[in-house]
C-alpha positions, 0 to 999 in steps of 0.5 A, spaced: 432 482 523 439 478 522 444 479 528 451 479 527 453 481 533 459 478 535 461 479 543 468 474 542 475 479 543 478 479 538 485 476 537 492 478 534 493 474 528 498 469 529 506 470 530 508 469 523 516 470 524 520 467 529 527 472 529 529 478 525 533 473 520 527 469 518 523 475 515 529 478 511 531 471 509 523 470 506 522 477 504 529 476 500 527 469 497 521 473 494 524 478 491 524 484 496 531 486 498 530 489 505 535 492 510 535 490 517 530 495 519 526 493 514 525 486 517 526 488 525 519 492 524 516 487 520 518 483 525 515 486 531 509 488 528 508 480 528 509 479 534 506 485 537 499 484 534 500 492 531 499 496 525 506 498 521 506 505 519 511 506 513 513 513 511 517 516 506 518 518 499 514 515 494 516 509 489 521 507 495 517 499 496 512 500 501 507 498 498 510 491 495 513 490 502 506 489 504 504 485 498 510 481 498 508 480 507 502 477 504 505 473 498 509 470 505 504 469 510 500 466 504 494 471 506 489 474 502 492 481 500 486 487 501 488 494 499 484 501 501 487 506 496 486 512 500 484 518 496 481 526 498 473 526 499 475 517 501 468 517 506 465 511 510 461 508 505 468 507 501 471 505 507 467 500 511 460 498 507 455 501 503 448 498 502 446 496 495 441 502 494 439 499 487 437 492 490 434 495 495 430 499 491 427 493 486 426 489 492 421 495 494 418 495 488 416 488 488 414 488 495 409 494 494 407 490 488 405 484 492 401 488 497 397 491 492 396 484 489 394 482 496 391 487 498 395 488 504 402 491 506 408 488 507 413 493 508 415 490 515 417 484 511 421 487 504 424 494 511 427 487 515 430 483 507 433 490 505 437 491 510 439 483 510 446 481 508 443 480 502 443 488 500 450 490 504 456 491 501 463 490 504 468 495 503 476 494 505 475 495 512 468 490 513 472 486 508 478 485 513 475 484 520 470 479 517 474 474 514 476 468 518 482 466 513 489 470 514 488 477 512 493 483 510 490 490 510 494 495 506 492 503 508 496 506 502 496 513 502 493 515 509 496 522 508 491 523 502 484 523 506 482 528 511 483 528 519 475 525 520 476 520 515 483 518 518 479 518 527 475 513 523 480 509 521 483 509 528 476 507 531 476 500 527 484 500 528 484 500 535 478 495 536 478 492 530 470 492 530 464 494 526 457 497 528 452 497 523 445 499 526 441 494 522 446 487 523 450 489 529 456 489 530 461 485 527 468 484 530 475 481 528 476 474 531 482 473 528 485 480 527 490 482 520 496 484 519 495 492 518 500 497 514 499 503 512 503 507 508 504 515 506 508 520 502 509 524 508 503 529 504 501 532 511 502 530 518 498 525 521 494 525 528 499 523 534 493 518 536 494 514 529 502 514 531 501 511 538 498 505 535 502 504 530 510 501 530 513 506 526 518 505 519 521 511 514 524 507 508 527 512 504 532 511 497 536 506 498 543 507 498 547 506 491 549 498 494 542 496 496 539 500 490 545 496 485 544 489 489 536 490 488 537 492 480 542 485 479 536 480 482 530 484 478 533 485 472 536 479 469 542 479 465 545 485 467 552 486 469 555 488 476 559 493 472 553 495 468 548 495 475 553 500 478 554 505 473 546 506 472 546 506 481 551 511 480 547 516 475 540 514 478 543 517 485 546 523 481 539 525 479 537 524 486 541 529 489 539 535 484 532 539 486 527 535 482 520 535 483 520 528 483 526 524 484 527 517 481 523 511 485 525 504 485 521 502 481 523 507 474 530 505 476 528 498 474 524 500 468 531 504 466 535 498 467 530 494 463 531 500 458 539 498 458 538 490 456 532 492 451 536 497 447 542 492 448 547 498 452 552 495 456 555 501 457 552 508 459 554 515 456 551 522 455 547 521 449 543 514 451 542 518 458 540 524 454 534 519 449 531 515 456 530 520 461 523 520 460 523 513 463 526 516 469 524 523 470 515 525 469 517 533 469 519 537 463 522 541 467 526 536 471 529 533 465 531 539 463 535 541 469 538 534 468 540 536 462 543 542 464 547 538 469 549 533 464 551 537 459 555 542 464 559 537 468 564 536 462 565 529 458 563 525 462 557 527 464 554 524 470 556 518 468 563 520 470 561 520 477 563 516 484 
């Protein structure tokens, strides 16, 4: 049987980063537009050789800053999108039942023609390399070229399947009964991400440097609408900020990510607006707001906030 154990330890991923400055730099020439706590975690977590846990609310950027971590390192980018129910087999390999099966079938069908067995032959080819599947995790410890692993949405699977995760996290290696076990000679880039749905083990937090990213404020929020929409104005980027930040403060079931300002912004330069009033708010909330009843307290709001709306405020 084919052995791919290996015995070797596995090293951090090279440092990446030189200074806090230079991450911010590059993130921002690729588009992501970081505060200094942004690029100060993304930096430790280089030079440490940690996984990176980032918090907070959902649409705030914490999946594109892994995938723009990547875009800089020019690292494969792999992702394992975290789901209730997510199991092992999803997670780290499965064997491909449908192969095996049919190379079964062949050997049995050779035996008979033979007159004898082979099944110690056809029992070592189907748990070959040939018949396994590599999922996320097998995927990234595998690889000999730069990785960055994404663990979006940790919060979403149950506390046994997160003790997995952990496992392979804290060794970055895998045992498969019938191969061995594999181990990372070069280690990945870790982020995992989540909603704050629940909350997650102090043994999966201790092994992580920690970053929340929440909404950011109506500056930074302005500055990042100004580099992703072109053509928009200053004046125009600070009045849809201003609004976006008004609908943040009402007691909605979901407040407006990053990305759904982005996408109002680019409504405003599609329909030709350059200004914003109650009525263009009125026909496009649908484009900020995903629940009838959020968009009828913002209407609400609107309408009883006078003449101006929420455009009127500072």
């Amino acid at each position: 049987m084919t052995d791919m154990a290996t015995r070797s330890t596995a090293a951090g991923p090279e440092a990446a980063f030189t200074s806090v400055a230079e991450v911010e730099t590059k993130l921002r020439d690729h588009n992501y537009l970081p505060d200094r706590r942004i690029a100060s975690a993304v930096f430790l977590a280089d030079q440490l050789g940690k996984p990176i846990l980032v918090e907070g609310p959902a649409g705030t950027g914490k999946t594109e800053l892994a995938r723009t971590t990547a875009e800089i390192l020019g690292a494969k980018f792999i992702r394992l999108q975290c789901y209730e129910g997510l199991d092992e087999g999803k997670v780290l390999y499965e064997w491909d039942y449908r192969k095996q099966l049919l190379r079964i079938q062949v050997g049995r069908a050779a035996a008979g023609a033979e007159g004898g067995t082979e099944w110690e032959t056809v029992e070592e080819d189907i748990f070959s390399e040939e018949f396994l599947l590599a999922r996320p995790l097998l995927q990234a410890i595998r690889s000999t070229e730069p990785v960055v692993l994404l663990i979006d949405e940790i919060d979403r699977i149950d506390i046994e399947t997160e003790a997995l995760l952990l496992e392979v996290l804290s060794e970055f290696q895998i045992s498969i009964p019938e191969l061995g076990t594999v181990t990372a000679t070069r280690r990945p880039h870790v982020f995992l991400t989540s909603n704050n749905t629940r909350e997650l083990s102090e043994a999966l937090k201790r092994r992580c440097l920690y970053l929340h990213i929440d909404y950011p404020s109506i500056e930074r929020e302005r500055e990042i609408v100004l580099a992703r929409v072109p053509g928009i104005s200053e004046a125009l980027a600070e009045k849809l900020t201003t609004v976006i930040r008004s609908l943040r403060l009402l007691d909605l079931k979901k407040k407006p990510s990053i990305s759904e300002t982005l996408d109002w912004a680019n409504t405003l330069m599609l329909l030709g607006k350059d200004s914003i009033d109650t009525e263009f708010i009125s026909d496009t909330l649908n484009v900020l707001l995903k629940h009838q009843t959020d968009i009828e307290i913002a209407l609400a709001e609107i309408v009883g906030s006078g003449p101006n709306g929420m455009t009127g405020r500072k």
